[in-house]
C-alpha positions as CSV (number, residue, x, y, z in Angstrom):
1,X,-40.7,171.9,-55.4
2,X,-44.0,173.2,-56.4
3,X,-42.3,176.3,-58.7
4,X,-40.1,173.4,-60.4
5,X,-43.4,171.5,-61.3
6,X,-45.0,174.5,-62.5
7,X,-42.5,175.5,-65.1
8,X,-41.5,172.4,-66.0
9,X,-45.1,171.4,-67.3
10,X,-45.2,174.5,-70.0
11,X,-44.8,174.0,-73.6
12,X,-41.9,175.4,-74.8
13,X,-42.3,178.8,-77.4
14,X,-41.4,178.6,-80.4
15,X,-38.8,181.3,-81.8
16,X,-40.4,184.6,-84.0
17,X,-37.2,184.5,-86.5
18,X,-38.8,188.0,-87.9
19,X,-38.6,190.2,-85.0
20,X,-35.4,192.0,-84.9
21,X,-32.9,191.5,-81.6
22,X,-33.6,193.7,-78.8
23,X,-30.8,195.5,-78.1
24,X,-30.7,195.2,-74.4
25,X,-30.4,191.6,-73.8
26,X,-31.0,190.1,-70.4
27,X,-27.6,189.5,-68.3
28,X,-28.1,185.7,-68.2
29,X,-28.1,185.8,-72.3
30,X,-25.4,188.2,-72.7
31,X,-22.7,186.5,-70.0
32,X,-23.0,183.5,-70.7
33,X,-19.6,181.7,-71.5
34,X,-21.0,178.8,-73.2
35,X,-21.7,177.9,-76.6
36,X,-25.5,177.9,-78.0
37,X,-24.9,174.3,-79.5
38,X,-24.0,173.0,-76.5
39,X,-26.5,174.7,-73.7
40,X,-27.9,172.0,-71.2
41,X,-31.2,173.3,-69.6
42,X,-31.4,174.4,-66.6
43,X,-33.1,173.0,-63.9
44,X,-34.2,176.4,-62.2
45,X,-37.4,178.6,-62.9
46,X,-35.3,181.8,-63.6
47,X,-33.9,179.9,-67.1
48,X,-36.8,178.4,-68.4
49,X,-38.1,181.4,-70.0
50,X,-38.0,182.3,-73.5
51,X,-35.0,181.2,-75.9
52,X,-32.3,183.2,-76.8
53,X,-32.2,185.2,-80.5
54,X,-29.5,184.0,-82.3
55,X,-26.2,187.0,-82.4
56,X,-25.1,187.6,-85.9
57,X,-28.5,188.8,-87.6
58,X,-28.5,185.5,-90.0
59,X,-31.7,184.4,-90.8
60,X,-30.9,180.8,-88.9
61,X,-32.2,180.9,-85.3
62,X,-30.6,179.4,-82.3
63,X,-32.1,176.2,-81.0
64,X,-33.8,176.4,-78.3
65,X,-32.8,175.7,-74.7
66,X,-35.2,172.5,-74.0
67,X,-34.4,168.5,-74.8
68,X,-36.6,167.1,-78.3
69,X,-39.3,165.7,-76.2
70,X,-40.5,169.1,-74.8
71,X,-40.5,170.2,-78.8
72,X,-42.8,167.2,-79.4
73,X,-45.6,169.1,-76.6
74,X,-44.9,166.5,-74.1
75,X,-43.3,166.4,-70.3
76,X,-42.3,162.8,-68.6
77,X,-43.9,162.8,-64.7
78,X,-41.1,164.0,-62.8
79,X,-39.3,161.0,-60.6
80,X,-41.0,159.9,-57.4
81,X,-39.6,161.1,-53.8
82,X,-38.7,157.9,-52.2
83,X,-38.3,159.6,-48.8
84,X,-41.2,161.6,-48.5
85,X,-42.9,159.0,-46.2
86,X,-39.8,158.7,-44.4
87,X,-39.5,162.1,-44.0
88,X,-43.3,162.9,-43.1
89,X,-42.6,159.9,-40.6
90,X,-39.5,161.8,-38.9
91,X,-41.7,165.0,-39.0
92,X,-44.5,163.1,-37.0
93,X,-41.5,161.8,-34.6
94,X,-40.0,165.2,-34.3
95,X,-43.4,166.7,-32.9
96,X,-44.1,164.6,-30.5
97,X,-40.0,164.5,-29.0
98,X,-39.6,167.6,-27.4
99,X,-36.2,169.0,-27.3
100,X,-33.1,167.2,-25.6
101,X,-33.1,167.7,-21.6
102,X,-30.1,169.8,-20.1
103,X,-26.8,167.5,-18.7
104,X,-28.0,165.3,-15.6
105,X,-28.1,166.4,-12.4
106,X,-25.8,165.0,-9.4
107,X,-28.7,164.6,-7.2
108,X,-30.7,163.0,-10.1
109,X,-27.4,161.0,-10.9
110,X,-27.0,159.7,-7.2
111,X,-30.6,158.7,-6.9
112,X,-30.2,156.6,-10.3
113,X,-27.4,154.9,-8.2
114,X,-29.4,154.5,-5.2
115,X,-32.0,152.7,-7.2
116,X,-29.9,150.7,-9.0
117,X,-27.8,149.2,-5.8
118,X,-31.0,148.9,-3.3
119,X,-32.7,146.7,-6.5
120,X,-29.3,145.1,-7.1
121,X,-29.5,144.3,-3.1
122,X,-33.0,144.0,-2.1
123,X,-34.9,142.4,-4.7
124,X,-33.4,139.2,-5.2
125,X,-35.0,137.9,-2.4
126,X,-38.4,138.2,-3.2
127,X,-41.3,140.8,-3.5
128,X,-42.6,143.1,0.0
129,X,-41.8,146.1,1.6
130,X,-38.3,146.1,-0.4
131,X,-40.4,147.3,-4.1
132,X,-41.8,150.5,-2.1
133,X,-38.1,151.1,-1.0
134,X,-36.8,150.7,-4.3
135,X,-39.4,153.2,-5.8
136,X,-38.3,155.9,-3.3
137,X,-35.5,156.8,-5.0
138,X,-36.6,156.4,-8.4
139,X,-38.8,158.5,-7.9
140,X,-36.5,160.9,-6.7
141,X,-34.7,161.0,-9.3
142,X,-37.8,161.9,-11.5
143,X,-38.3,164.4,-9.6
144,X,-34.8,166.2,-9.8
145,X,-34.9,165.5,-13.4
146,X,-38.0,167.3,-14.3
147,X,-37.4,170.2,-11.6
148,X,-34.0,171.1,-13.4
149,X,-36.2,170.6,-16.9
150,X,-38.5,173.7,-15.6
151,X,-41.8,171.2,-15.2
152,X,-43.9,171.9,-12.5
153,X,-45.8,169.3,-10.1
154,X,-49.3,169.3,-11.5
155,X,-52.5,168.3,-9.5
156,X,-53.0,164.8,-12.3
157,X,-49.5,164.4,-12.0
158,X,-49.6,164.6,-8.2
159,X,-52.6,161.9,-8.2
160,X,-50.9,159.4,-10.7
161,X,-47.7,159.3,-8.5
162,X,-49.4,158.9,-5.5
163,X,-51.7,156.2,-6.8
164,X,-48.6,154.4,-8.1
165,X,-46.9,154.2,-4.5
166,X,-50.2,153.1,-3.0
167,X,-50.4,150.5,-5.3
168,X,-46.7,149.3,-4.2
169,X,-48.3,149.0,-0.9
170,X,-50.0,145.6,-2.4
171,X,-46.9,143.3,-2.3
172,X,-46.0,144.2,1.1
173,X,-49.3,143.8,2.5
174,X,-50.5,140.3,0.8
175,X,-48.8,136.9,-0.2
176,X,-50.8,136.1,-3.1
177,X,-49.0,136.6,-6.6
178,X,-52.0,137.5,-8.7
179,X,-53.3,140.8,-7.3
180,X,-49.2,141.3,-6.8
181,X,-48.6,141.1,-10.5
182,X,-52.0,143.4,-11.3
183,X,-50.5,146.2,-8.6
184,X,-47.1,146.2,-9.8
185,X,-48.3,146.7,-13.4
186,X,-50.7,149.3,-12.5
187,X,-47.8,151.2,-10.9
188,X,-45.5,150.9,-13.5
189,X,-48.3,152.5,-15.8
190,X,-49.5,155.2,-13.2
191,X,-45.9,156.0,-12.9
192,X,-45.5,156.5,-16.6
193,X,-48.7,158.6,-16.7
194,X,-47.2,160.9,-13.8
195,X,-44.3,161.6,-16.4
196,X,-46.0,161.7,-19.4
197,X,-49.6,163.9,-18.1
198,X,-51.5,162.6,-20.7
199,X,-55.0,163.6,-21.1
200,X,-56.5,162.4,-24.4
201,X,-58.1,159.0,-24.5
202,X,-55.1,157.8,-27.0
203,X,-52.6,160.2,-24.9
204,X,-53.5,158.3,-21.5
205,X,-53.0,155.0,-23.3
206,X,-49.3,155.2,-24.8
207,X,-48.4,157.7,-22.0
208,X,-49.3,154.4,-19.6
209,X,-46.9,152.2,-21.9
210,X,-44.8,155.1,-23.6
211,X,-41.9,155.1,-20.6
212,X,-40.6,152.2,-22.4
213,X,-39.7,154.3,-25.7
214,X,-37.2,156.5,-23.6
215,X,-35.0,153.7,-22.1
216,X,-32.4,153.7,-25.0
217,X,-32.1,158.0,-24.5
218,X,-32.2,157.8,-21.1
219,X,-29.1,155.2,-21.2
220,X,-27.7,157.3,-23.5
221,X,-28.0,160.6,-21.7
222,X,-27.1,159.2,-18.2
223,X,-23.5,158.3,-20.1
224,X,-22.8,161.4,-21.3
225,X,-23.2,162.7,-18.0
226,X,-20.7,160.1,-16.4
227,X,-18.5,160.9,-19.1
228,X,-18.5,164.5,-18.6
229,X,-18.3,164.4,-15.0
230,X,-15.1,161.9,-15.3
231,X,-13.2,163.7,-17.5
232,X,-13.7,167.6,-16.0
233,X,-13.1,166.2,-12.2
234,X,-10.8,163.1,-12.3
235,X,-9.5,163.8,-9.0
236,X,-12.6,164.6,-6.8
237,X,-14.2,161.0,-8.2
238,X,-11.1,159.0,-7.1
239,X,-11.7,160.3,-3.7
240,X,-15.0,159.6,-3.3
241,X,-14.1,155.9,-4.8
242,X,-11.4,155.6,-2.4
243,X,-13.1,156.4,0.2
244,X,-16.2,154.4,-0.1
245,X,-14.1,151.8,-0.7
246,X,-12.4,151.9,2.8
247,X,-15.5,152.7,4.8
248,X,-17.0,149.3,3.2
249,X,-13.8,147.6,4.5
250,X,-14.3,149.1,7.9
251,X,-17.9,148.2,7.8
252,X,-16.9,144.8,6.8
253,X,-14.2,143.6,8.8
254,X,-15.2,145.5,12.1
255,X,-19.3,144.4,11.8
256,X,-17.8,140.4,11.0
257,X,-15.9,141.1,14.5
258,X,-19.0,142.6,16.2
259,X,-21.0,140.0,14.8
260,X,-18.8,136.7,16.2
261,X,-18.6,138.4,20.0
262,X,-22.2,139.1,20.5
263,X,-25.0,136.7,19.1
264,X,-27.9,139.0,19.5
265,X,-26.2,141.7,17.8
266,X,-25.6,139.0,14.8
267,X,-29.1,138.3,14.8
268,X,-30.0,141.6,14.2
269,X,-27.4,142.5,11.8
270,X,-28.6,139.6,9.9
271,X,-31.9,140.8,9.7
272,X,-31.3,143.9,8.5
273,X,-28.3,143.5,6.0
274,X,-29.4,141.7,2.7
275,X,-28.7,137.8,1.9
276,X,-26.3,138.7,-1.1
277,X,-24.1,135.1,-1.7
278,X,-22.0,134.7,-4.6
279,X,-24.4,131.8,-6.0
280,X,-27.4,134.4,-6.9
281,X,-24.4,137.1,-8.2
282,X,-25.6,137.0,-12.0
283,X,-29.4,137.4,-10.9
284,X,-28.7,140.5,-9.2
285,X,-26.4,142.1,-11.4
286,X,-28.7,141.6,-13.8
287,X,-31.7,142.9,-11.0
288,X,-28.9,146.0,-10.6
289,X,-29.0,146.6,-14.5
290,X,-32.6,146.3,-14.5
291,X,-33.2,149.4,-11.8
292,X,-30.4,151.6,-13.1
293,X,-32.0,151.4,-16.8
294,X,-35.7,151.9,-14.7
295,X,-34.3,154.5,-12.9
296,X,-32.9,156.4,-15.9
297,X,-35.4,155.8,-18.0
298,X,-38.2,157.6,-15.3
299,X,-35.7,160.6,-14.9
300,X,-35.0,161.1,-18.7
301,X,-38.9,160.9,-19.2
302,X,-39.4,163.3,-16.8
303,X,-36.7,165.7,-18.5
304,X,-38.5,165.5,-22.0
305,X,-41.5,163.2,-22.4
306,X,-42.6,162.8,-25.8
307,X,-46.1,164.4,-26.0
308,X,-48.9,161.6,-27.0
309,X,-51.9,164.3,-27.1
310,X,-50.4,165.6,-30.1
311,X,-51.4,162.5,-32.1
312,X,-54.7,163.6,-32.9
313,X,-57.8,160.9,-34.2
314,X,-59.8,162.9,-36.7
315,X,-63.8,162.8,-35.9
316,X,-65.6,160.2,-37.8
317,X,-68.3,161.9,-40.3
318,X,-71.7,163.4,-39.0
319,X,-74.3,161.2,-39.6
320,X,-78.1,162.0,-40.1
321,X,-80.1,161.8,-37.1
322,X,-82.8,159.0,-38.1
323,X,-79.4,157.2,-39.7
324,X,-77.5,157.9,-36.5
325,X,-80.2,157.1,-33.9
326,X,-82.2,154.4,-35.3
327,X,-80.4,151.4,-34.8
328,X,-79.2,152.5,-31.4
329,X,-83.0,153.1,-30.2
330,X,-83.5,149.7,-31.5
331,X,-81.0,148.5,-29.5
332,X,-82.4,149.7,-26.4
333,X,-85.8,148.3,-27.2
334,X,-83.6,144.8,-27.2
335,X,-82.2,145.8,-23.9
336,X,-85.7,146.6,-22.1
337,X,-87.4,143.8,-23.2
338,X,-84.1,141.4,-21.8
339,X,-84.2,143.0,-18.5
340,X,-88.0,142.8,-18.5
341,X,-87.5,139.0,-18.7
342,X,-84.1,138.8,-16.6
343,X,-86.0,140.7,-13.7
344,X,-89.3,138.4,-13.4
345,X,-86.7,135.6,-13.7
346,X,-83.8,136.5,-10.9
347,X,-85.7,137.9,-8.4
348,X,-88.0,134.5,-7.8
349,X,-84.5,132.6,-7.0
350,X,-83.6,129.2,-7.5
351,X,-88.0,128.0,-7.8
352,X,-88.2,130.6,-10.4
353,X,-85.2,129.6,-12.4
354,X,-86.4,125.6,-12.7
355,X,-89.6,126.6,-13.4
356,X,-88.5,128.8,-16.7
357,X,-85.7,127.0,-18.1
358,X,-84.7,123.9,-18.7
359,X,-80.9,124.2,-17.4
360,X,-79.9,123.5,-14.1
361,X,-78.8,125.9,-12.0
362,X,-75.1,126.1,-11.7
363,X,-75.7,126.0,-15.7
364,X,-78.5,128.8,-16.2
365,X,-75.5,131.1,-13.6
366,X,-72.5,130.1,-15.8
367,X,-74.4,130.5,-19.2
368,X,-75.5,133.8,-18.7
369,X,-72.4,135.6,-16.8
370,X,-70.5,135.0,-19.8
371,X,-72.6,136.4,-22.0
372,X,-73.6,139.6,-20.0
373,X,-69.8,140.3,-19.4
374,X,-69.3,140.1,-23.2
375,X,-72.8,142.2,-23.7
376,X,-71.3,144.7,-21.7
377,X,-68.2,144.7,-23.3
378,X,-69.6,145.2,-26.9
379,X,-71.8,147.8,-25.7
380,X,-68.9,150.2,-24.3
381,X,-67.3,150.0,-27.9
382,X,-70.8,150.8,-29.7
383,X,-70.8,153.7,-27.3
384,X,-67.5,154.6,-28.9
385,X,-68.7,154.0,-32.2
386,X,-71.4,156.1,-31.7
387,X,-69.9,159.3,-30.4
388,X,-67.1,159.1,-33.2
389,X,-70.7,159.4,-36.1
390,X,-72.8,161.0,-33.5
391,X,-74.4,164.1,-35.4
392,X,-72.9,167.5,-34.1
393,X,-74.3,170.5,-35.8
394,X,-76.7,172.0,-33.5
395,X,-78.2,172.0,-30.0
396,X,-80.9,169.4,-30.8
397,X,-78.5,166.9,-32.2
398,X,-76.7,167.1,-29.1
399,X,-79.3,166.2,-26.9
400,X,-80.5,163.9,-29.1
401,X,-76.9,161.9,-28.1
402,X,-77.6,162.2,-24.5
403,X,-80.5,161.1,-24.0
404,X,-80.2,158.1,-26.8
405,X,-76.4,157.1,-25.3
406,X,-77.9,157.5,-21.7
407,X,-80.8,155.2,-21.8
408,X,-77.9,153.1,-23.5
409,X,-76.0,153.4,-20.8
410,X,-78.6,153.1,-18.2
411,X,-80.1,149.6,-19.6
412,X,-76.5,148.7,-19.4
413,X,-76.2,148.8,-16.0
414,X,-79.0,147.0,-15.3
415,X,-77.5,144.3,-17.6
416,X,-74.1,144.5,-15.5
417,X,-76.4,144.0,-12.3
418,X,-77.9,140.8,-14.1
419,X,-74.5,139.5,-13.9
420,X,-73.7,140.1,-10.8
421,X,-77.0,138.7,-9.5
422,X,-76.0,135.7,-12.0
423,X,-72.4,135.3,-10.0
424,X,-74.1,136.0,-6.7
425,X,-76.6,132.7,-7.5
426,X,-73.4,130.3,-8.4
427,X,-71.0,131.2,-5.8
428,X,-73.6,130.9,-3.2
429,X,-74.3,127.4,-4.6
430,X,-70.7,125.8,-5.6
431,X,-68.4,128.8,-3.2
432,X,-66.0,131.3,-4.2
433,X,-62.9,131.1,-6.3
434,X,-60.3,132.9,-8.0
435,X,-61.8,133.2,-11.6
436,X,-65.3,134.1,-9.9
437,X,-64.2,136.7,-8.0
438,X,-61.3,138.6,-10.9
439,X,-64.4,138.3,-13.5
440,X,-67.0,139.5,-10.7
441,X,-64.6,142.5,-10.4
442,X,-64.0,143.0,-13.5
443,X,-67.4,143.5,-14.1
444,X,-67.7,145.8,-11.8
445,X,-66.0,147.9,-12.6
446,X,-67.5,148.2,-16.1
447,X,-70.3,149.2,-14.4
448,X,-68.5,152.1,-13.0
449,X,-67.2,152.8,-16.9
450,X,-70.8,153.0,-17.4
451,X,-71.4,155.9,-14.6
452,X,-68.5,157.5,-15.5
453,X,-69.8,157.6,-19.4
454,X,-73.0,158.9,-17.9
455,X,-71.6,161.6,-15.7
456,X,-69.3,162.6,-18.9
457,X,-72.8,163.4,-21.3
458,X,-73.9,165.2,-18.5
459,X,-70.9,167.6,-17.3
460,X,-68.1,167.3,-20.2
461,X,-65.8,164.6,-21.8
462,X,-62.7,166.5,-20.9
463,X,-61.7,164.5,-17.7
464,X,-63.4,161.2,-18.8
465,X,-60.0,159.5,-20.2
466,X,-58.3,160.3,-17.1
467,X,-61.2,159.4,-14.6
468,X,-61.2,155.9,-16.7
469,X,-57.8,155.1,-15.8
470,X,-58.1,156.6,-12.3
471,X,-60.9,154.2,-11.8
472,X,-59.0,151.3,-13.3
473,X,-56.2,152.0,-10.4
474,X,-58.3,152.4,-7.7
475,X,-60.0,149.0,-8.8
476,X,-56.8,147.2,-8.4
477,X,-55.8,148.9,-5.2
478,X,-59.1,148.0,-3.4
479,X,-58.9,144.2,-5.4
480,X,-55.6,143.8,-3.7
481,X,-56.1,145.4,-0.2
482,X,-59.5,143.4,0.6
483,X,-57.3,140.1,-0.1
484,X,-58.9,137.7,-2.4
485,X,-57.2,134.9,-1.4
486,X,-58.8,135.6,2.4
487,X,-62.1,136.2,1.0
488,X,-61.8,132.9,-1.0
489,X,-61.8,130.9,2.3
490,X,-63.6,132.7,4.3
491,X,-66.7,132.4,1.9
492,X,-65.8,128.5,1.8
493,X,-65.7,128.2,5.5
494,X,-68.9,130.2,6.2
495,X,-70.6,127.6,3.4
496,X,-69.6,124.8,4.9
497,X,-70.8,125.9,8.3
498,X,-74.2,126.3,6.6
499,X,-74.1,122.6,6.4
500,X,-72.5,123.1,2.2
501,X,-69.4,120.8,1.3
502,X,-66.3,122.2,1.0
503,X,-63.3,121.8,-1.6
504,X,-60.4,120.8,0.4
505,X,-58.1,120.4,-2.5
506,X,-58.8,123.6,-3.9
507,X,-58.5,125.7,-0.9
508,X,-54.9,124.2,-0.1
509,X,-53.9,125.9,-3.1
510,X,-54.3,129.4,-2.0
511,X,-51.4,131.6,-0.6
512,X,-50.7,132.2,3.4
513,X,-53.5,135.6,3.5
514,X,-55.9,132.4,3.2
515,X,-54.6,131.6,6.8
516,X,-56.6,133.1,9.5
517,X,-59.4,131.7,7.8
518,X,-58.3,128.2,7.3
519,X,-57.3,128.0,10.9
520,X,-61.0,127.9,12.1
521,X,-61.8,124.6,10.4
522,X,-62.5,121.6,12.3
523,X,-59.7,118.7,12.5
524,X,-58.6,116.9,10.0
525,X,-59.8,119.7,7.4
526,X,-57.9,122.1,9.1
527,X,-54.8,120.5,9.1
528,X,-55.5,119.3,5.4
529,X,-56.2,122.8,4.2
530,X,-53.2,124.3,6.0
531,X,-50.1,121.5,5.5
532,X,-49.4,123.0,2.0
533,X,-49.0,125.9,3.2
534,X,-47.2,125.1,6.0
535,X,-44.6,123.8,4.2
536,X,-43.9,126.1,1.8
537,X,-43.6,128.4,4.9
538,X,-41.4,126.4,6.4
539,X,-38.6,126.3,3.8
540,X,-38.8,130.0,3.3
541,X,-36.4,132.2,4.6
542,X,-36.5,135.8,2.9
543,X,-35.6,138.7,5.2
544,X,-38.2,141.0,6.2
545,X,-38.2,143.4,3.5
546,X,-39.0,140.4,1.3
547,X,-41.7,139.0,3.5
548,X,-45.2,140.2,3.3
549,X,-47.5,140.8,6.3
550,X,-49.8,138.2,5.0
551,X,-47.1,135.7,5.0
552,X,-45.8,137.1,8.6
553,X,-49.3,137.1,10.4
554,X,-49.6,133.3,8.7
555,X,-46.3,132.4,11.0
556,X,-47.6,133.6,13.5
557,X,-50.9,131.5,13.7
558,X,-48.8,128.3,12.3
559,X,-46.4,128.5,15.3
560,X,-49.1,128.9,17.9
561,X,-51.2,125.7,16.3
562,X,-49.4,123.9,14.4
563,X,-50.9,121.4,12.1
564,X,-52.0,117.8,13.2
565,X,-49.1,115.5,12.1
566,X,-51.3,112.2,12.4
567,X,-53.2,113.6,9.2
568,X,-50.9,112.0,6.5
569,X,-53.9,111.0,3.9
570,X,-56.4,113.8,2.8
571,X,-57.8,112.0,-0.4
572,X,-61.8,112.4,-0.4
573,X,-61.8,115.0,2.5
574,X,-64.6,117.5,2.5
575,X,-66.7,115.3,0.0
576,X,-68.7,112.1,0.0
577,X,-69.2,111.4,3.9
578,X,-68.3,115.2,4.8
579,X,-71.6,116.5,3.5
580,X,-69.6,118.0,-0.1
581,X,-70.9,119.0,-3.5
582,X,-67.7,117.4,-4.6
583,X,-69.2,115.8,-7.7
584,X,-71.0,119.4,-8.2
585,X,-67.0,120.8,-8.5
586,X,-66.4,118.0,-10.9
587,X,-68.5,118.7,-13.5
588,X,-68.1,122.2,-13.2
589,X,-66.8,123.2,-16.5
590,X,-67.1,127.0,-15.3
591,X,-63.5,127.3,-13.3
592,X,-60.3,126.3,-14.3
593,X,-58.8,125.3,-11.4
């Protein structure tokens, strides 16, 4: 392309009439079958050379070989590639995909099956134990798929998976959905990390969500294998149809027959097989398609993951270091002289507070939580900001970073404890609830960003993005194992034995870990708190592998006690006459719920 370019833009020469014919002419000239009136240029750099000498010595040259504009001195712009993006785009695509994975494997092709008939099976009938079971081989099947692929087990790799099944420990330990939800998406994004091994900060974030850009190949390629297999061994798959076809008729008919003469043997056959009636059929095939697709889709990735750290960020430019660090040690003036004020404030307590401000205090808490979380927030991305312009060239310039990004840092964590002080101040006045305690956490854990930033100036950036995301997983492993829902009440119930009201109407809301705690009110509260629960218990019937332990311990305490059945009218209940802050809940603009 470039050689076409560069001969194409010279002017052609004009003929010398008055120098005689060499007599050794050069093999293109002399070979050529076609007439000199009719010569077409060519398009190649060997022919756009000279122009021919006419034969017959006449004194009438040949024309040359170029079109009249090039005679005039000018070229046109040589036509635009309309694929080049295209192709620069498939080039970016065809470095990150490695190269196909080898034909599936039968034990990676039997755990695909397993997955996709204990989720066609088991998870119709709720979430517990049954999502750990279904993982199992899944993960199995990763595991075959990237041991026949030549990858090896790497310490990261390791981590991520084992984080993931931890986290699958959530749903069968607690009955609440929220900190469900958060564990099952964390797993799903540790497992694709554990096939990806990401380590760049952009390479841990698609590798989290880049298992999803395989399903389509991983579909494709666990086809072809059927395909191959059915067509080279017709006879060895029609006898392991035919028989697992009759052992399921045995199984059938002679476990019905078991089943009718012995009622404990029923019972327990009933627990342990799954509920599976024709009515729910399309929800599990469709629960059946959705873990042979997962199942695929983890084994493909672990075959040939595309590689995310290849896509690389280029640094931002070097900036001066009085441009670079002067607005940043401006901002930590800002910082110091905040926390000076925000520590003569908190620490006098609720005196101090009315005698500074004007706001009351539920309204001086929820003011300033909001607008420390989002302070915290905005500093984490100026931190980023910074190290992409942060001057690099020599050994003063880098600890000129540290220390300016530390003391950044290290105001900012004093700014996070503000916040938690803040939250500490309005739950203790107005109690606990769901939004108080996921935003408490969530700050949190920015704090531990924070240390983690720190800890990075200090010994090296290189594990940072993956000690982020570590932390982010542990976070919702410990959120869900402490039970929110069971610190909710208990935090209620302790208030309102410190002579505080309590929100009967809320609490009734939470799931069945809220229980054991709820159980130790006094009558009628207790029986208020618990009859919503208690019914929704009541009509449930999943199996065991669908019921959590939360859920089963709540049984347990409902059938011992049960609630008080002359309790039919709950309206004003823990406010007014009960010693509440109900009107305090009611103006609360703060929570949601």
């Amino acid at each position: 392309m470039s050689d076409h370019t560069s001969e194409s833009s010279r002017k052609p020469e004009a003929p010398e009439p008055s120098r005689p014919r060499e007599p050794s002419a050069p093999p293109e000239t002399s070979k050529s079958p076609e007439p000199s009136v009719a010569a077409v240029p060519s398009e190649s750099p060997g022919n756009s050379g000279a122009p021919s000498v006419p034969d017959s010595g006449g004194a009438v040259p040949e024309p040359p070989r170029s079109p009249a504009y090039a005679q005039q001195g000018w070229q046109p712009h040589p036509p635009p590639n309309p694929w080049q993006s295209r192709q620069q785009q498939a080039g970016t695509v065809a470095r990150l995909r490695p190269d196909p994975p080898v034909a599936i494997r039968n034990a990676t092709l039997w755990s695909v099956v397993a997955t996709a008939l204990l989720s066609g099976l088991l998870l119709g009938d709720g979430l517990g134990l049954n999502l750990l079971i279904v993982a199992i081989p899944a993960a199995l099947a990763a595991f075959f798929a990237a041991e026949a692929a030549g990858r090896r087990l790497r310490p990261w790799s390791a981590a991520w998976a084992l984080g993931g099944l931890s986290l699958l420990i959530v749903p069968a330990l607690r009955d609440a959905g929220w900190p469900t939800f958060l564990a099952v998406v964390s797993a799903v994004a540790l497992g694709s990390l554990t096939l990806h091994g990401s380590r760049s900060w952009l390479g841990v974030f698609l590798g989290s969500v880049g298992l999803f850009s395989s399903a389509v190949d991983g579909v494709r390629w666990g086809a072809l294998g059927i395909r191959d297999r059915m067509a080279g061994s017709r006879g060895r798959w029609g006898v392991a149809f035919r028989s697992t076809a009759v052992a399921v008729v045995l199984l059938i008919v002679f476990g019905t027959l078991f089943a009718s003469a012995d009622a404990a043997f029923a019972d327990v056959l009933g627990n342990l097989m799954p509920d599976a009636s024709l009515g729910d059929s399309p929800w599990r095939l469709f629960l059946f398609v959705v873990g042979l697709v997962g199942a695929l889709t983890a084994a493909y990735t672990a075959a040939a993951p595309i590689h995310w750290d290849r896509i690389t960020v280029r640094a931002g430019k070097a900036r001066g270091r009085v441009e670079w660090a002067l607005p940043l040690i401006v901002l930590n003036l800002l910082f110091a002289v905040f926390i000076a004020i925000q520590l003569t404030v908190l620490l006098g307590g609720y005196d101090k507070v009315m005698a500074e401000t004007d706001l009351s205090y539920s309204a001086y808490a929820r003011q300033g939580f909001w607008q420390l979380l989002w302070a915290t927030l905005l500093t984490l991305l100026v931190i980023a900001l910074a190290l992409r312009w942060a001057p690099r060239g020599e050994a003063r310039d880098r600890t000129l970073v540290r220390i300016v990004l530390g003391t950044l840092c290290l105001l900012t964590l004093v700014v996070v404890a503000s916040a938690l002080r803040r939250m500490e101040l309005y739950v203790d006045a107005y109690g606990l609830t769901r939004l108080r305690i996921s935003v408490a956490a969530v700050e949190l854990w920015l704090g531990v960003v924070l240390i983690l930033i720190m800890a990075a100036g200090v010994f090296g950036a290189k594990l940072l993005p993956r000690a982020v995301a570590a932390s982010a997983a542990v976070g919702v492993l410990v959120f869900g194992l402490v039970s929110p829902d069971g610190l909710i009440a208990e935090q209620n119930v302790q208030r309102y034995r410190n002579d505080h009201g309590i929100d009967i109407d809320y609490l009734r809301g939470l799931s069945a870990d809220a229980v054991p705690a709820l159980d130790t009110l006094p009558e009628p509260l207790r029986s208020c708190a618990l009859g919503e629960i208690q019914r929704t218990l009541r009509v449930s019937d999943a199996p065991w592998y669908a019921t959590s332990w939360g859920e089963a311990r709540a049984r347990d305490i409902l059938e011992n006690r049960s609630a008080n059945a002359l309790v039919t009218d709950c309206e004003g209940l823990g406010s007014g006459e009960d010693g509440g802050d109900r009107g305090d809940y009611e103006d609360d603009s703060y929570d949601p719920y």
